[in-house]
VMD Tcl script that draws the C-alpha trace (Angstrom):
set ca {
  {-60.72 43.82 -6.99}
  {-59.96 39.99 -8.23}
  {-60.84 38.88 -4.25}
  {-64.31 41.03 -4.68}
  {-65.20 38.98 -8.04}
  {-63.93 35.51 -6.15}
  {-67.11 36.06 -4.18}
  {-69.59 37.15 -6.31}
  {-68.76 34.64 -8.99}
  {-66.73 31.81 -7.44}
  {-67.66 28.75 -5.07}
  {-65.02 26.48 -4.03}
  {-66.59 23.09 -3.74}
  {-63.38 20.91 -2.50}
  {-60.00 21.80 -1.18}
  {-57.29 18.56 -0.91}
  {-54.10 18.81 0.54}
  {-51.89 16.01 -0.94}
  {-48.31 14.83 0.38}
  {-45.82 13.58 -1.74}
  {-47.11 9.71 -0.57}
  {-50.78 10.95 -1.75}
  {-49.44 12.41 -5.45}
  {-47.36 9.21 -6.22}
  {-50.75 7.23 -5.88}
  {-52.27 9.46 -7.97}
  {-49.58 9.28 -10.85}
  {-49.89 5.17 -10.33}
  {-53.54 4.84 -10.51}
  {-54.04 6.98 -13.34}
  {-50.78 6.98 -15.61}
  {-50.27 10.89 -14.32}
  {-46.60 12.20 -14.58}
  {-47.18 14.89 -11.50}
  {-44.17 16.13 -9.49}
  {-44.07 14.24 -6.71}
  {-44.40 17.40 -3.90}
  {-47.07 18.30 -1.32}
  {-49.63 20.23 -3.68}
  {-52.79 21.96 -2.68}
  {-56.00 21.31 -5.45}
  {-58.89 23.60 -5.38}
  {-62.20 22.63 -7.19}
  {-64.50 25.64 -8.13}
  {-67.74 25.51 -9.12}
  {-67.86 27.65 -12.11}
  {-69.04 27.10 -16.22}
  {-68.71 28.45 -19.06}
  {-68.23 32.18 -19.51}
  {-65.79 32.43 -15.58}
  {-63.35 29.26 -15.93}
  {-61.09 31.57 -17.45}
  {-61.86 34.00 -14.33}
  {-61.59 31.08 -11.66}
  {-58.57 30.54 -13.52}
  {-57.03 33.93 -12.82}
  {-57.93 34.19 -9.52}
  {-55.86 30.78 -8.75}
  {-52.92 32.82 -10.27}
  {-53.46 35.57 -8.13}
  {-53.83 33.32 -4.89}
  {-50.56 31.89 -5.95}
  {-48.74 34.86 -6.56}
  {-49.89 36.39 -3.55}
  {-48.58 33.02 -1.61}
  {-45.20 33.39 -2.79}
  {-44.68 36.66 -2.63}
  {-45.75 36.50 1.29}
  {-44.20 35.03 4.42}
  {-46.21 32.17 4.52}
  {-43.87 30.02 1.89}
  {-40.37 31.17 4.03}
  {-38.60 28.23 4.98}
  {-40.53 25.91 2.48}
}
mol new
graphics top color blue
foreach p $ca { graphics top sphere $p radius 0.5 }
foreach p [lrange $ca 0 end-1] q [lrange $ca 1 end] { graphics top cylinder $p $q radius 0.2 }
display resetview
């Protein structure tokens, strides 16, 4: 039911897909200590009472992508 809530109370505003290239200019232009791999940032629009809910459903998405087919051979 976490996917049914994502709609009702979740927007995603941006979605960046950063290479390893893209991350180490991050860390340089603003003193960051990332790890320097291809990572995937999602910005929801969300306040107060469902960051904490936004938050979950990131941990679900992520579960979900490694427990699937979609990260084999990565």
């Amino acid at each position: 039911m976490l996917y049914g809530l994502s709609i009702l109370y979740h927007q995603v505003s941006r979605v960046e897909l950063l290479d390893e290239v893209q991350v180490r200019a991050v860390n340089i232009a603003n003193e960051n200590n990332l790890t320097e791999l291809p990572t995937l940032i999602f910005e929801f629009i969300c306040t107060g009472k469902y960051v904490f809910s936004c938050h979950l459903l990131l941990v679900y998405v992520y579960s979900w992508i490694k427990s699937s087919t979609l990260m084999e051979g990565i």
